[in-house]
C-alpha positions in Angstrom: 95.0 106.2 71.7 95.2 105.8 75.0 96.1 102.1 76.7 93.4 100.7 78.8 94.0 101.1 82.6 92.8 99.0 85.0 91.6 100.9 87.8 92.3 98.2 90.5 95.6 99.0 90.1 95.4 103.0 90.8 97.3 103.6 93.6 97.9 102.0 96.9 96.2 97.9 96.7 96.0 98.2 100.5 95.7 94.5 100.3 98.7 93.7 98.9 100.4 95.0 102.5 98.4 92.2 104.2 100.0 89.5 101.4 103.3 91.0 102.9 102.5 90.7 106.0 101.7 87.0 106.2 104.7 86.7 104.2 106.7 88.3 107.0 104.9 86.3 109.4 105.6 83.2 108.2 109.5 84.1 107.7 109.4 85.1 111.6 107.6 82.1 112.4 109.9 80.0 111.0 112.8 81.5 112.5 111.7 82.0 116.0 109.8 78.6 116.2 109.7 76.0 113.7 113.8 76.4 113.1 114.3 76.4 116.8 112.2 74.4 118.5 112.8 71.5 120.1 110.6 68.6 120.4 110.4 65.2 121.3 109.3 62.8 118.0 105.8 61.9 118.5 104.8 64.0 120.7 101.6 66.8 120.6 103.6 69.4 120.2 105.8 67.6 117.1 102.7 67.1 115.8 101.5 70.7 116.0 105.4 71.9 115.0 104.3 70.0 112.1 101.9 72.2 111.0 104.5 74.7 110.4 106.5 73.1 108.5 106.6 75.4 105.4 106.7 79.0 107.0 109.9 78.7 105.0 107.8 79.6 102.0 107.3 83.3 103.1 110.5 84.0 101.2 108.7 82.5 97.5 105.3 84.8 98.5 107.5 87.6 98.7 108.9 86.6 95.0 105.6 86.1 93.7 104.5 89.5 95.2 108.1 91.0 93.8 107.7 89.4 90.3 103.8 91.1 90.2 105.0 94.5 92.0 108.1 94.9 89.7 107.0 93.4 86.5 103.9 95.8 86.7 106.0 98.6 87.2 108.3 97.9 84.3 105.7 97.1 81.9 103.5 100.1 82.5 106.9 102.7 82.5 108.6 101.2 79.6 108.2 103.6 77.3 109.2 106.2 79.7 112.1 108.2 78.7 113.8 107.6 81.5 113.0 104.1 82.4 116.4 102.7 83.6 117.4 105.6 85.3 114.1 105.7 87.2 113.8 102.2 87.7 116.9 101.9 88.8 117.1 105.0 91.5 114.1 103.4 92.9 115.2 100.4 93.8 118.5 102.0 94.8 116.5 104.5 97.7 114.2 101.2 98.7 116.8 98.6 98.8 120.2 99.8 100.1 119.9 101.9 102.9 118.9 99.7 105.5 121.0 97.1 103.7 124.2 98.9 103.9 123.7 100.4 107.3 123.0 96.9 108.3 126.2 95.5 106.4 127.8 98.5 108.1 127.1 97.3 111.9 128.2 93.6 110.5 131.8 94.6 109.7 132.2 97.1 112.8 131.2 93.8 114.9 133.9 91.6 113.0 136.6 91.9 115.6 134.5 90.1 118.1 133.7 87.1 115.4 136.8 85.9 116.7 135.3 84.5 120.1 133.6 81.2 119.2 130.0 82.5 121.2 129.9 85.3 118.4 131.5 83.4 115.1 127.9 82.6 114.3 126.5 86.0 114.6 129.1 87.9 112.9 131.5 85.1 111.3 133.1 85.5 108.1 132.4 82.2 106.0 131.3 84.8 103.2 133.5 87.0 101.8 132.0 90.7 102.9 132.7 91.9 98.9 129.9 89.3 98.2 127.3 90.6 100.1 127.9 94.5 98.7 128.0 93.1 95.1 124.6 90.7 95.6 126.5 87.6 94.8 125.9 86.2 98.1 123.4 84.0 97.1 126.0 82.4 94.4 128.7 81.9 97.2 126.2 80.7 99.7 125.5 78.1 97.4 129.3 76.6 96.4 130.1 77.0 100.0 127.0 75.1 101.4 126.2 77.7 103.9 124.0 80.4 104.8 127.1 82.3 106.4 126.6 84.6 109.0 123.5 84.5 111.3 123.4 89.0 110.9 123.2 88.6 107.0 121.7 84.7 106.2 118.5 86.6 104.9 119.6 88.4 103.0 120.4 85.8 100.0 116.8 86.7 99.0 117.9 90.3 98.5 121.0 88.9 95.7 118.1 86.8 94.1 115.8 90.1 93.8 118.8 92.2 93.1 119.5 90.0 90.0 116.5 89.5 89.0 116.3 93.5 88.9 119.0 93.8 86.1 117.6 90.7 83.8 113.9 91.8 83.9 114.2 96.0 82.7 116.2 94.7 79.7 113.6 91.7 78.8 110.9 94.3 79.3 112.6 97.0 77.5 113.3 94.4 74.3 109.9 93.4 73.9 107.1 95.5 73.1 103.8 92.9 73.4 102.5 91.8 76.1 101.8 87.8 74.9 105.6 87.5 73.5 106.6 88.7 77.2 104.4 86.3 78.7 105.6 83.5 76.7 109.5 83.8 77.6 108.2 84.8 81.3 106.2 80.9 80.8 109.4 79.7 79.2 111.3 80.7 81.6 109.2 79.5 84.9 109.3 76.1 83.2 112.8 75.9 82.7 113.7 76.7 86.6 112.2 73.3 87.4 114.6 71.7 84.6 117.4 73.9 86.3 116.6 72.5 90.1 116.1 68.8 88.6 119.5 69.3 87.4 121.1 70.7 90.2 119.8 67.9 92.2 120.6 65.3 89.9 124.3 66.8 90.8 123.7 65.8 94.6 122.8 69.4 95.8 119.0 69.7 97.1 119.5 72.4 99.1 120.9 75.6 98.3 121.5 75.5 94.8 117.3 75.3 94.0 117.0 77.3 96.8 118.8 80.3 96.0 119.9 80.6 92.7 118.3 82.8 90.4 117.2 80.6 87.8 116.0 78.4 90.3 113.3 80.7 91.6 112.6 82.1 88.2 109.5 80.5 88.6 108.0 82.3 91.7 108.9 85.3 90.5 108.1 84.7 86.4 104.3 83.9 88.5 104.1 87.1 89.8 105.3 88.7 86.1 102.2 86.6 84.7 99.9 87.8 86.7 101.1 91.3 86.7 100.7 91.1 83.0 97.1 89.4 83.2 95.4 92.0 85.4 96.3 95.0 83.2 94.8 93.2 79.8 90.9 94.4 79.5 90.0 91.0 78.4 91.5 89.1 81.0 90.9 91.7 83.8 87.0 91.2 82.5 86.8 87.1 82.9 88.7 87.4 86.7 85.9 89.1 87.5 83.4 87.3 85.8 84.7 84.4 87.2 85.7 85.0 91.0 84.0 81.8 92.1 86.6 80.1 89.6 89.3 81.9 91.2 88.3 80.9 94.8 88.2 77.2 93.8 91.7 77.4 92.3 93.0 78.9 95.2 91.4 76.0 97.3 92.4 73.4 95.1 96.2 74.4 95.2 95.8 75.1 99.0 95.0 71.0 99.2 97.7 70.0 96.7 100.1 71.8 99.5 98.7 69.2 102.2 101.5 66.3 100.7 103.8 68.9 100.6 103.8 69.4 104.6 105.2 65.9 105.1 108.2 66.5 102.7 111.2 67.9 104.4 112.9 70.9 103.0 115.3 69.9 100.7 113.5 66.2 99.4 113.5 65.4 95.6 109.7 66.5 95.6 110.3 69.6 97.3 113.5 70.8 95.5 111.7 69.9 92.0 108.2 70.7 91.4 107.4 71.3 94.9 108.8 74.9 94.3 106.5 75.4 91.8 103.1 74.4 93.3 103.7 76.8 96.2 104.4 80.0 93.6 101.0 78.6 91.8 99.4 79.3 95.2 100.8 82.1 96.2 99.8 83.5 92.5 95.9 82.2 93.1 96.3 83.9 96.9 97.3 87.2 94.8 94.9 86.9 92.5 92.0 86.4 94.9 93.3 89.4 96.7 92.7 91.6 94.1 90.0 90.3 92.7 88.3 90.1 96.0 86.2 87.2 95.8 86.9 85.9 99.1 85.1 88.3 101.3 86.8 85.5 104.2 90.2 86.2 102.5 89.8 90.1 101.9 89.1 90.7 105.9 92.5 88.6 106.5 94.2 90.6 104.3 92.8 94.0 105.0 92.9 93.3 108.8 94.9 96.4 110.4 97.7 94.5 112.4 98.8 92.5 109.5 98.4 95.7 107.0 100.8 97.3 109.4 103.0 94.3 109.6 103.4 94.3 106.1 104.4 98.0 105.7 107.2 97.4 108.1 108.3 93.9 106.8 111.5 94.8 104.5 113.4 96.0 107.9 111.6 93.4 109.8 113.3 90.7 107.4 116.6 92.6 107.1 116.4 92.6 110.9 114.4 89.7 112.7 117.2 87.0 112.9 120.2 88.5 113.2 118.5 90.3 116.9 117.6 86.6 117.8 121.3 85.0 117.4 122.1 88.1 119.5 120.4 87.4 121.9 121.2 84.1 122.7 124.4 85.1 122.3 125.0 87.6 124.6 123.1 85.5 127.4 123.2 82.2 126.6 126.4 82.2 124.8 124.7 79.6 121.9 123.2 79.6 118.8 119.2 80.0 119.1 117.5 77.0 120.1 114.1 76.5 122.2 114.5 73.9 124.2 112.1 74.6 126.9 109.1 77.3 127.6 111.0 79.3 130.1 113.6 80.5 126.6 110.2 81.7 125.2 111.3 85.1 126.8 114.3 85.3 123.9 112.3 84.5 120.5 109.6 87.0 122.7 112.1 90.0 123.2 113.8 89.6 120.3 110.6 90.3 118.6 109.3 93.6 120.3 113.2 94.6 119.3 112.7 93.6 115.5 109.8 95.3 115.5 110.7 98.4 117.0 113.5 98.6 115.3 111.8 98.0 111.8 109.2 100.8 112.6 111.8 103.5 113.6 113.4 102.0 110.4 110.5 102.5 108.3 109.5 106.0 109.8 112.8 107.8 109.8 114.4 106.3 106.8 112.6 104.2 104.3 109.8 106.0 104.3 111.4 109.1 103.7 113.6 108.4 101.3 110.9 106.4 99.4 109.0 109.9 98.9 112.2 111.8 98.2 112.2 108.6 95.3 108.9 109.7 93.9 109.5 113.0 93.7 113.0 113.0 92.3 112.9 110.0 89.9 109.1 110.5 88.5 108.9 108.3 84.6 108.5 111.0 82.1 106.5 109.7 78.8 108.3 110.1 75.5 107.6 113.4 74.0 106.2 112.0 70.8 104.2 109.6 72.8 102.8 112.6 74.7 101.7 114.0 71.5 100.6 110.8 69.7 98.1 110.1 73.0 96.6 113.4 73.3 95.6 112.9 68.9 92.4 111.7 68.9 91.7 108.4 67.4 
């Protein structure tokens, strides 16, 4: 017989490119304001910098919207007779050619690392090796730094990259839905033990910040929800219940409001705070494709976002790297906005991310990403074939 498919999920969910692009936008709005502003304490303008204070968490809505994308994904190919090889290929064609070419343009620039202006841009506290292999998240963290301003993103990539060869296997080893759910639980609640630890060991920063067991949580949310929108039942009391799932949404939204006045990096933050934003960012999923915020759905379907979000892997990849060029190459410093007339380099550096991440997307993800489909399609067991197409 034939598993129930939920038909929210057939094809494109042109609202889940809107999730990614706020995600993006708050990444970019972190790094070319809130990171680089200057502002005098107490002032109206620290007060509205305030406001901004976690934009860093467009990194854990791109988990959550990860853990739902991939562990969907997995769980509906995994009887597939090829579902490593597919699996695999696909991520290979979506993740490494703008990373490499990137990487690529990194050590062709080394040379000029040597010159103290560009040792931020391009300077080697990370070993190249690490950032091929997707460790760089691993040596980020024992050498306390982020590394080099062309390739500080992309720790996020290490964490997804990992996460890539754990899930398949888990996926592939278990055949219900509930006992994956329960080590996917198990395993959400043990990244806060895993941060508590790491913090009881002096390191609040990068450690629960970057380390996959750390984040296991935002992306074990997304896994859970994946899971929960392709049971009948389930699917069936969402929608029953949108009111429910608006409230949830709202009530987590206000549980963020302490969280604003908590520096990145506090006890709070680095414990359980980690945890309340993935909650969100699962209800702000959730509502998205349940669509009971009419309010919410015209957000995320709005056109400019929609587009931002198709673009936003390059954009990411890209974004900061262009901006510590910039001020390089003119002001000979790392970024920093210290008055309105240095508007014009966050500003430029933009419409250069941007453009870049569009001729990226046109002439080589998106490409390659259809060459991906049609070269790496799942193909269903042929017993399976046979035992679906048996009546019941």
């Amino acid at each position: 017989m034939s598993r129930w498919a939920n038909p929210r999920l057939a094809g494109r969910i042109p609202e889940l490119d809107g999730i990614r692009g706020i995600a993006i936008s708050l990444v970019v709005i972190r790094h070319y304001v809130s990171n680089i502003a200057q502002t005098t304490p107490g002032s109206p303008f620290a007060y509205a910098l305030a406001t901004l204070s976690l934009t860093w968490t467009g990194v854990d809505l791109f988990f959550v919207l990860s853990g739902f994308l991939i562990g969907g994904i997995l769980w509906d190919a995994r009887q597939s007779q090829n579902y490593f090889s597919a699996f695999y290929m696909r991520r290979i064609y979506r993740i490494w050619p703008v990373l490499f070419a990137w990487l690529t343009i990194y050590i062709v620039a080394t040379p000029i690392s040597n010159s103290w202006v560009w040792a931020g841009v391009f300077g080697h506290q990370i070993p190249t090796l690490s950032y091929a292999l997707f460790v760089q998240n691993i040596v980020m963290t024992s050498k306390k730094t982020y590394g080099s301003d062309w390739l500080a993103a992309t720790w996020s990539l290490a964490v997804e990259e990992q996460f890539y060869l754990v899930l398949p296997l888990v996926v592939f080893a278990i055949s219900s839905a509930r006992k994956l759910a329960v080590i996917v639980g198990a395993s959400s609640i043990a990244a806060i033990v895993f941060r508590t630890w790491i913090c009881l060991h002096g390191d609040f920063s990068y450690g629960p910040y970057m380390l996959l067991p750390c984040r296991a949580d935002a992306l074990g949310c997304g896994v859970l929800i994946a899971l929960a929108v392709r049971d009948a039942s389930i699917w069936a009391w969402l929608e029953r219940n949108g009111r429910l799932v608006k409230l949830t949404a709202a009530a987590l939204a206000v549980g963020l409001i302490p969280l604003l006045f908590q520096p990145f990096g506090s006890w709070l933050m680095s414990t359980v705070g980690y945890s309340w934003i993935a909650l969100f960012y699962s209800a702000l999923i959730l509502l998205a494709l349940t669509r009971s915020s009419a309010g919410f759905n015209r957000i995320v379907l709005y056109p400019p976002l929609r587009s931002l979000g198709t673009i936003a892997y390059g954009l990411y990849i890209f974004h900061y790297g262009i901006l510590s060029t910039a001020y390089a190459l003119v002001l000979h410093r790392a970024p920093q906005l210290s008055n309105s007339h240095e508007l014009i380099f966050p500003a430029a550096s933009l419409a250069a991310s941007l453009g870049l991440a569009t001729l990226s997307w046109k002439f080589m993800e998106k490409p390659l990403l259809r060459r991906a489909a049609a070269r790496h399609k799942y193909r269903s067991k042929p017993e399976l074939i046979v035992r679906e197409s048996t009546p019941a």
